[in-house]
N, C-alpha and C positions, 0 to 999 in steps of 0.2 A: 518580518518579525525583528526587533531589535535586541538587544543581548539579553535585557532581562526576561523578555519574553521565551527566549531561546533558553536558559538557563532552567526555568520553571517548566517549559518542557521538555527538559530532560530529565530535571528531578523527576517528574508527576511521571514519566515514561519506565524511570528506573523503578520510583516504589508503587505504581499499579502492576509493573513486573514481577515484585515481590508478593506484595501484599494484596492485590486483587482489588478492584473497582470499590467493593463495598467496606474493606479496613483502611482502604488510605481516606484521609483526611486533608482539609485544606491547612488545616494545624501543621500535622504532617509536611504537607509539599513547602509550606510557607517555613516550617525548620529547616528542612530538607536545604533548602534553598538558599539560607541564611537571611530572609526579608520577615519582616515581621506579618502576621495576618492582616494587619490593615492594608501594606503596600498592596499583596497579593489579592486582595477585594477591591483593593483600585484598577487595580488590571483586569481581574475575573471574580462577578459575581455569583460563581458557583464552579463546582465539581465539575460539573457538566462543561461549561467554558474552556476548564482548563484542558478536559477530554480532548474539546473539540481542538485547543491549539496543538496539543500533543499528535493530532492526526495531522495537520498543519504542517509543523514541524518534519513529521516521518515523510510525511509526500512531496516536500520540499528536498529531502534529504535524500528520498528515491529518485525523484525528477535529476539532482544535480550528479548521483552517481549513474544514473543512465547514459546520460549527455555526456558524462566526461569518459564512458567506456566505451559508449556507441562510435565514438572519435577512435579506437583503435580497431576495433571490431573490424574485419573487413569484411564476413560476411551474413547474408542472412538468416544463417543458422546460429552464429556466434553471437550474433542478436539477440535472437531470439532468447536464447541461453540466460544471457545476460540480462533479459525484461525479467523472464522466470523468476531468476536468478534473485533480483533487487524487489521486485513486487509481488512475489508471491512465496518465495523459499522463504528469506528473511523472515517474515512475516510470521511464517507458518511457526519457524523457529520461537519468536517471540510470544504467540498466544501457547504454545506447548508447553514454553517455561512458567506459565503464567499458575500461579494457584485458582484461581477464580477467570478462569478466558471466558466462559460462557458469558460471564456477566458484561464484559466489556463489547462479546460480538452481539448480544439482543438488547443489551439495557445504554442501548444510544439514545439521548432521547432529541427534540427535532433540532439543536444546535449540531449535535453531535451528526444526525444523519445527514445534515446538508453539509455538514465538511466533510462524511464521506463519499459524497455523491461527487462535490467537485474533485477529489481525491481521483475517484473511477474516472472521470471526466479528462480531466488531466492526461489521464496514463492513455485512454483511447485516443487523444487527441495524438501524444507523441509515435503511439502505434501505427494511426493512420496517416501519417507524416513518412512513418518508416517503411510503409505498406505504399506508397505514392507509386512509386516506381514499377509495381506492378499492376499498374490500374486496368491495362486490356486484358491482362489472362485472369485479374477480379468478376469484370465485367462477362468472360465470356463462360462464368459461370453465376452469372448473374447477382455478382453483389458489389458494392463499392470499396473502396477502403476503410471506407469509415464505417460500415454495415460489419466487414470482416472483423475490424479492431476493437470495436462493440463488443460481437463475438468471442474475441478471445480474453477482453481483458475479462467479461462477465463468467466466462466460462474458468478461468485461470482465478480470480479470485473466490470461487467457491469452491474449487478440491481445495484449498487451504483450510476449510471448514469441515469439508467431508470427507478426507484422505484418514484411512485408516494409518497408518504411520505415514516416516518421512520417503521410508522408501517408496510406499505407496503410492504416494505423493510425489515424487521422482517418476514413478512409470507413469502416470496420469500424464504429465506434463510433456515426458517424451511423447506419447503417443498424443497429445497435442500440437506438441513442434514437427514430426512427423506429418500430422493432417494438414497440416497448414501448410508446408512444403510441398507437399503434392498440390495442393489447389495455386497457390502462385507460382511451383515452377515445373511440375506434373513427375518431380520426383517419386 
């Protein structure tokens, strides 16, 4: 993405924050932004576009705060912590504040769902990267790393959705870093 791109996905990120999928406007984002409507339909022919850069954007922005933690983190639980942490807490945080969240987690429409698919994509890819080093005690409960990271990232993005609060949402997650921790190190 380049600045201007970067820029309109922060606006479009901050006022779908406020004001929900269905009152923001490309008027809106294109004020928001200081560009006129025509630059910003040079860039994005729709609402939808700008959705999908905005997912773009965030998993761009979770990918480079994983990478730069996972560098201090020294172990597999403080990992863990920290994927939760950036991919799923944040998150959670951000659709709560949302007035309209419903609309933005059903009303993807197929721009939007194939940037969140590479989003999911993404995050199991760095999973099973981080999961590598346990590939025998994966295996000797018959799965791969990448079968596991599947798993959890599929599993970790939907209590974000279905977590009755945050705390809620906090227990789910331990008792996911928990499970996991017993199958790669039989904690």
């Amino acid at each position: 993405m380049d600045e201007k791109e970067k820029k309109i996905a922060k606006v479009a990120i901050d006022l779908l924050s406020r004001y929900g999928v269905r009152k923001t406007t490309m008027g809106d984002i294109a004020s928001e932004a200081g560009i006129s409507r025509q630059t910003l339909y040079a860039s994005y022919s729709n609402k939808e576009e700008v959705l999908a850069a905005a997912v773009r954007y965030m998993t761009d922005n979770t990918h480079e705060a994983l990478t730069a933690d996972w560098r201090t983190d020294e172990t597999i639980s403080d990992k863990l912590d920290t994927f939760f942490q950036h991919s799923v807490i944040e998150y959670y945080d951000i659709l709560s504040s949302m007035p309209d969240s419903e609309d933005l987690i059903t009303g993807y429409n197929t721009v939007g769902k194939a940037e969140q698919e590479k989003a999911y994509d993404r995050k199991k890819d760095m999973l099973a990267d981080l999961l590598s080093p346990y590939e025998a005690k994966l295996a000797a409960n018959g799965l791969t790393p990448a079968q596991f990271a599947d798993f959890i990232v599929t599993a970790s993005a939907n209590l974000k959705y279905t977590a009755k609060s945050r705390d809620h949402l906090l227990s789910l997650l331990a008792s996911l870093k928990k499970s996991t921790l017993v199958i790669i190190r039989g904690d």
